[in-house]
C-alpha positions in Angstrom: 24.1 -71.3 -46.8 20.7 -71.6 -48.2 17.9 -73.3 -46.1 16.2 -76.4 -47.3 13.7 -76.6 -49.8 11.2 -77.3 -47.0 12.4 -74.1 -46.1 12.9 -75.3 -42.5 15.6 -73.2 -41.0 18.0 -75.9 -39.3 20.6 -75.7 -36.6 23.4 -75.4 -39.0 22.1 -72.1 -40.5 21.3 -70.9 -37.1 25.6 -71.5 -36.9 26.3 -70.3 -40.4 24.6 -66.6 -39.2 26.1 -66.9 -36.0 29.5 -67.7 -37.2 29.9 -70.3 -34.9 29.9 -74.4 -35.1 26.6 -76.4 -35.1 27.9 -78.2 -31.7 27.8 -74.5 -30.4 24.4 -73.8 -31.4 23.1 -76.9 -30.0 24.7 -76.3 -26.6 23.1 -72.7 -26.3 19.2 -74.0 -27.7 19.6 -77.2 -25.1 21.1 -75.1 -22.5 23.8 -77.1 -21.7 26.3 -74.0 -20.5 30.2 -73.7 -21.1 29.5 -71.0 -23.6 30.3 -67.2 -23.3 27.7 -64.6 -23.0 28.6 -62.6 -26.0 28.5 -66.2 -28.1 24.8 -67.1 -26.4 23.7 -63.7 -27.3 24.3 -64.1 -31.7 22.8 -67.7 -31.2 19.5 -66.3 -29.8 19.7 -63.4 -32.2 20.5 -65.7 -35.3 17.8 -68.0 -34.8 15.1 -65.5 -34.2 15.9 -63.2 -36.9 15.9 -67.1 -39.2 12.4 -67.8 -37.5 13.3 -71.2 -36.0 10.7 -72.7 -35.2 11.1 -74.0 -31.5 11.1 -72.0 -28.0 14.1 -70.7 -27.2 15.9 -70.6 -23.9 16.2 -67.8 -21.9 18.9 -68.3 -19.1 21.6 -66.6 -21.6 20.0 -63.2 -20.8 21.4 -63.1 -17.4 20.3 -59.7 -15.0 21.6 -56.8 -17.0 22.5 -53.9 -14.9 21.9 -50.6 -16.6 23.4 -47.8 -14.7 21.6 -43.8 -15.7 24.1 -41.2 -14.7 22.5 -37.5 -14.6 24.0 -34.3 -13.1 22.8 -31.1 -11.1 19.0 -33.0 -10.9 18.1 -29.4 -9.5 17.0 -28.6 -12.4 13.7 -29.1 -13.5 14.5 -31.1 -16.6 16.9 -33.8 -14.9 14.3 -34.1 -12.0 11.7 -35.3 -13.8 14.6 -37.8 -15.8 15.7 -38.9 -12.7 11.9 -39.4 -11.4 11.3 -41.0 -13.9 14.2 -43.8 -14.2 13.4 -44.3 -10.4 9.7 -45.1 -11.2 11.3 -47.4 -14.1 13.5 -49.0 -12.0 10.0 -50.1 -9.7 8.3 -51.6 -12.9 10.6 -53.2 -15.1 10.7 -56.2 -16.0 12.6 -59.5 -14.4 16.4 -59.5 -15.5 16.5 -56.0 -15.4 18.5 -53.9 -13.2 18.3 -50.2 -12.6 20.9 -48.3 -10.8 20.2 -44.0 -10.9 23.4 -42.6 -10.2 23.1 -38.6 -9.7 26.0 -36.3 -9.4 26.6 -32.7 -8.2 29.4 -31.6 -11.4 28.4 -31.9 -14.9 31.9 -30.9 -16.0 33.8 -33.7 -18.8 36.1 -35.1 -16.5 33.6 -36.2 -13.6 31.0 -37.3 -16.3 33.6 -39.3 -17.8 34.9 -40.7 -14.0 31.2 -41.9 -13.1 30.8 -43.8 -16.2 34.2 -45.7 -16.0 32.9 -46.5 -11.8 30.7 -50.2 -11.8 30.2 -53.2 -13.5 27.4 -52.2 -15.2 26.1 -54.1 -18.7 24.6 -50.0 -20.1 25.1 -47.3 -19.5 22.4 -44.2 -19.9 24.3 -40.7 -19.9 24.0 -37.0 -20.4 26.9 -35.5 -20.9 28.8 -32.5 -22.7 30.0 -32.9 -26.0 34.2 -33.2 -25.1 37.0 -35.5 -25.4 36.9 -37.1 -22.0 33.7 -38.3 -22.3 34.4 -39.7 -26.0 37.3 -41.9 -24.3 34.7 -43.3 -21.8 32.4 -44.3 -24.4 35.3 -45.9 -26.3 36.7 -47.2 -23.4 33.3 -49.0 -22.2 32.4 -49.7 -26.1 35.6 -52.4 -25.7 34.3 -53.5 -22.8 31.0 -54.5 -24.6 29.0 -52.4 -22.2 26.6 -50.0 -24.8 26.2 -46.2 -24.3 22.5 -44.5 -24.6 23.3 -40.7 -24.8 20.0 -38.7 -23.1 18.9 -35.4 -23.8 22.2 -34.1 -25.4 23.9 -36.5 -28.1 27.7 -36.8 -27.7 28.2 -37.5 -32.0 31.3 -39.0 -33.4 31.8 -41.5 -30.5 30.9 -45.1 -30.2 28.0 -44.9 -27.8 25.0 -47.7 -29.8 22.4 -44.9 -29.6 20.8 -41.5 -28.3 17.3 -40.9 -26.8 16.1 -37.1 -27.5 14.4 -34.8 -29.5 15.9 -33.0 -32.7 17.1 -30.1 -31.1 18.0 -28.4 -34.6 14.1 -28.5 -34.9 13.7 -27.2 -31.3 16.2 -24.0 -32.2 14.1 -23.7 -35.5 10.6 -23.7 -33.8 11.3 -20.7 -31.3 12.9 -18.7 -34.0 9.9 -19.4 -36.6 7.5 -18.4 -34.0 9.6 -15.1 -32.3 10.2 -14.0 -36.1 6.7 -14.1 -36.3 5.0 -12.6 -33.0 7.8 -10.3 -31.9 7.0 -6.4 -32.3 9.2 -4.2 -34.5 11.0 -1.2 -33.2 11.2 1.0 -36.2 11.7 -2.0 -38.6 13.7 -3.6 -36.7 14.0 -6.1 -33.4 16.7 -7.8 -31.6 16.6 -11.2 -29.7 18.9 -12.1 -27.4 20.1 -16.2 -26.9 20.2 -17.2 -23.4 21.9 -21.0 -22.7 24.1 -23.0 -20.6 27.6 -23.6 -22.5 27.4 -24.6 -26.3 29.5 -28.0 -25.0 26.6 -29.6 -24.5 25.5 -30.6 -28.4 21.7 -30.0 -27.6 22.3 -26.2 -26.4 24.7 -25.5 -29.7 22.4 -27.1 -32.0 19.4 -24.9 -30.8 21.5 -22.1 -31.3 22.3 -23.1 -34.6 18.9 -23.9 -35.6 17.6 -20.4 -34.3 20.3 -18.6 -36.3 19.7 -20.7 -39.4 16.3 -20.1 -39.2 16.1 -16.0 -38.5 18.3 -16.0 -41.3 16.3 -18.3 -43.6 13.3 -15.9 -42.8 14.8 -12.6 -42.8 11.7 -11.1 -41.1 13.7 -8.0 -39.6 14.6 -10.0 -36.4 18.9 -10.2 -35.9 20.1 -12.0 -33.2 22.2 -9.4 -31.1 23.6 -11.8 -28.8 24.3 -15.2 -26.9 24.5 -15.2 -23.6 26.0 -18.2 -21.6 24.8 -18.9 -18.1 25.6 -22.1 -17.3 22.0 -22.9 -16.8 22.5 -21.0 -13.3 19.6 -18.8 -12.3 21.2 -15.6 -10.8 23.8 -15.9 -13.1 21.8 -16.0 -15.9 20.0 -13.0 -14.3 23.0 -10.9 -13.9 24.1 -11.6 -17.5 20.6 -11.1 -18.9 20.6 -7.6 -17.4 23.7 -6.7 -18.2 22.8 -7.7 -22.2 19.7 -5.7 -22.3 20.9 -2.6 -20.9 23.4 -2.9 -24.1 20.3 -3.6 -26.1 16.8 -2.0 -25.7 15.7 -2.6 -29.1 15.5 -7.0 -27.9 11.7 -7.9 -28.2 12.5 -11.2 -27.9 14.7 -14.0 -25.5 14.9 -17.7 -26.4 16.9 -19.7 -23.3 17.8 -22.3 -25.2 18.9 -23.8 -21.7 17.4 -24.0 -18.5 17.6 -21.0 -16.1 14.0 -19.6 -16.7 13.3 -18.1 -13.3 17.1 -16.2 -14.7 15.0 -14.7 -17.5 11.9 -14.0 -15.5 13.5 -12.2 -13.1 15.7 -9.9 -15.8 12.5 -9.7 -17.9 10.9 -8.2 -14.4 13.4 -5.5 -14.2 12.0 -3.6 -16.8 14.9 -2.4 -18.5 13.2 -2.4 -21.8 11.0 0.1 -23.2 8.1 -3.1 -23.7 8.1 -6.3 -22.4 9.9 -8.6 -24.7 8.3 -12.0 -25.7 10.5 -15.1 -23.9 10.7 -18.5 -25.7 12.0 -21.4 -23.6 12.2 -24.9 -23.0 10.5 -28.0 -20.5 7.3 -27.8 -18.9 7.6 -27.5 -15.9 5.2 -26.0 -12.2 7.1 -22.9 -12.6 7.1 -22.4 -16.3 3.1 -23.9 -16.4 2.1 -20.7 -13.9 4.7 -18.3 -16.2 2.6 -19.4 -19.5 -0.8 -19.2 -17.9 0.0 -16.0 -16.5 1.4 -14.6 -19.7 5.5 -13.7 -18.0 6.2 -16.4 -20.8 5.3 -16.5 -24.3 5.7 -20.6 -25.2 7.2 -23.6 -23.9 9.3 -25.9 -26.1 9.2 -29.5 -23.9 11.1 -32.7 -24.7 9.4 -35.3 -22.7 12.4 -36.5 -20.3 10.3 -39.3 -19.5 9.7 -40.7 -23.0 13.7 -40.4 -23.5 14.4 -42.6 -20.2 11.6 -45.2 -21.4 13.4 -44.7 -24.9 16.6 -45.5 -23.5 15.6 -48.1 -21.5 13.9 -49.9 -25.0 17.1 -49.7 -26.4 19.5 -51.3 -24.2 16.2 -53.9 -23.5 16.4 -55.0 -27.3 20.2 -55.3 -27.5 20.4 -57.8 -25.0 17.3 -59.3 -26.2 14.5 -58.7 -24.4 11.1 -59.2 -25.8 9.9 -55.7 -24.3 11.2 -53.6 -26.6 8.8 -52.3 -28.8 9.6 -49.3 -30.0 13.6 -49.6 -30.5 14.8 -51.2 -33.2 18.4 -50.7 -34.9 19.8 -48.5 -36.3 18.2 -46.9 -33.1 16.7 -43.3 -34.2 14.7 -41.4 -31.9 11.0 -40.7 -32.0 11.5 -38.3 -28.9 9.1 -35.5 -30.1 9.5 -31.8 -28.9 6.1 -30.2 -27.7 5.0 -26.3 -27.7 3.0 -25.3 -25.3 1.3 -22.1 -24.6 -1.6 -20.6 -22.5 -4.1 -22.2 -24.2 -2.9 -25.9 -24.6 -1.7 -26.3 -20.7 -2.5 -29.2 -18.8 -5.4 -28.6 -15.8 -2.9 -29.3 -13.4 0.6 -28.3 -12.7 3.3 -30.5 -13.3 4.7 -31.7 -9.4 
């Protein structure tokens, strides 16, 4: 229906965009109740994406309860997450409710479990890349209860958006630079992949990007292996060991995961004829004194914090609030990835 030639949006367009009746859009603008949530919501939305012209009423955007799920927040990475949605659960605004739900398994099925557990309006998730979990999206997609994938994306499901960097850029950053800085034995150098499980769609697209990348340049660098820790320290240690002894020619590890005091310590073993250059990711107090100190060569960080807040936006402008600055549909991420080495480091230490 096309407005007036005033140009004065009226109630009935407001209806027309909604696809409901004018009787309906007048009972959500005057408040007067014995309408559904879902229905109150396309009102609001209609008439401020029509520009009408009149304050409009809040009380549909009752307290939304988001609920962030993160596993094994031992690690560095999820820690400062997790320390972060607790310090966004202090400071956000009224009709917003934050619940942090951490969880000792990272594995499909208990991912899956957790989200399915509540009555929660969002859910905020990091979780492997596998069936189970693409049921729970579905399954709380129906229930009209969004999903905001952090850190690793879970593509192909329903979830309304994901918060994190490009790791296909990430991958394609540590091999530009190794390909670049890494010695040559006669010619030639290998580089060995360390990372958790390539289920998790941020760790396999690294890995991707690196290979594409070594590949693309065709410097002399091969990738000789990948080596799957399950982002487990001494595990990762053992493994590492174990690969070098099979190659001495590596002059270069990327951990495209998160068990860096695992390549420290096999790097400190000195089982190669040189010390090899080691690429990894976060910044973190352990990798800040590794850089400075040269035991590690760069840092690739994706800014947990900004994905939470990022997250947060996005579930904030789906129901509506006025907060949400940054997120706008169709919901792409502006996470950046950093690099930082020994000369870029912040003064202090992160905690």
């Amino acid at each position: 229906m096309a407005k007036e030639a005033s140009g004065k949006v009226t109630l009935q367009h407001v209806a027309t965009k909604a696809g409901v009746g004018s009787a309906t859009v007048d009972r959500v603008l005057n408040e007067r109740g014995n309408v559904s949530d879902s229905v109150r919501k396309r009102v609001i939305e209609a008439a401020r994406e029509l520009g009408l012209r009149r304050i409009l009423p809040s009380a549909y955007r009752r307290t939304v309860r988001i609920n962030f799920i993160l596993s094994r927040t031992e690690r560095p990475l999820l820690k400062r997450m997790a320390t972060e949605v607790g310090r966004l659960s202090q400071r956000c605004e009224e009709g917003l409710y934050i619940q942090r739900t951490l969880l000792d398994r990272e594995d499909p099925e208990s991912v899956a479990k957790a989200m399915l557990r509540g009555a929660y309006d969002a859910v905020a998730i990091c979780a492997p890349d596998h069936a189970f979990v693409h049921q729970a999206i579905d399954t709380l997609a129906r229930r009209d209860c969004p999903v905001v994938t952090l850190i690793s994306d879970v593509p192909g499901s329903a979830r309304l958006a994901y918060a994190g960097t490009d790791h296909v850029k990430a991958g394609r950053s540590a091999a530009f630079f190794l390909a670049r800085m890494a010695p040559r034995l006669d010619g030639l150098g290998k580089v060995i992949v360390l990372c958790h499980d390539e289920g998790f769609q941020a760790h396999a697209e690294r890995i991707r990007g690196f290979a594409e990348q070594l590949e693309a340049d065709d410097l002399g660098l091969k990738l000789a292996e990948i080596v799957r820790g399950g982002d487990d320290p001494l595990l990762s240690e053992i493994k590492l060991k174990e690969t070098l002894r099979r190659h001495p020619e590596t002059v270069g590890i990327y951990n495209a995961g998160g068990a860096n005091r695992g390549v420290i310590a096999a790097i400190a073993a000195n089982l190669l004829p040189r010390r090899p250059l080691f690429l990894g990711h976060e910044l973190t107090n352990f990798t800040w004194h590794c850089l400075r100190d040269g035991r590690m060569t760069l840092a690739i960080d994706q800014s947990p914090e900004l994905q939470a807040q990022y997250a947060l936006e996005v579930v904030m402008h789906h129901y509506g609030f006025e907060g949400a600055v940054r997120a706008l549909p169709p919901y792409v991420s502006d996470v950046p990835i950093v690099l930082y080495g020994p000369q870029n480091l912040p003064d202090v230490p992160p905690d």
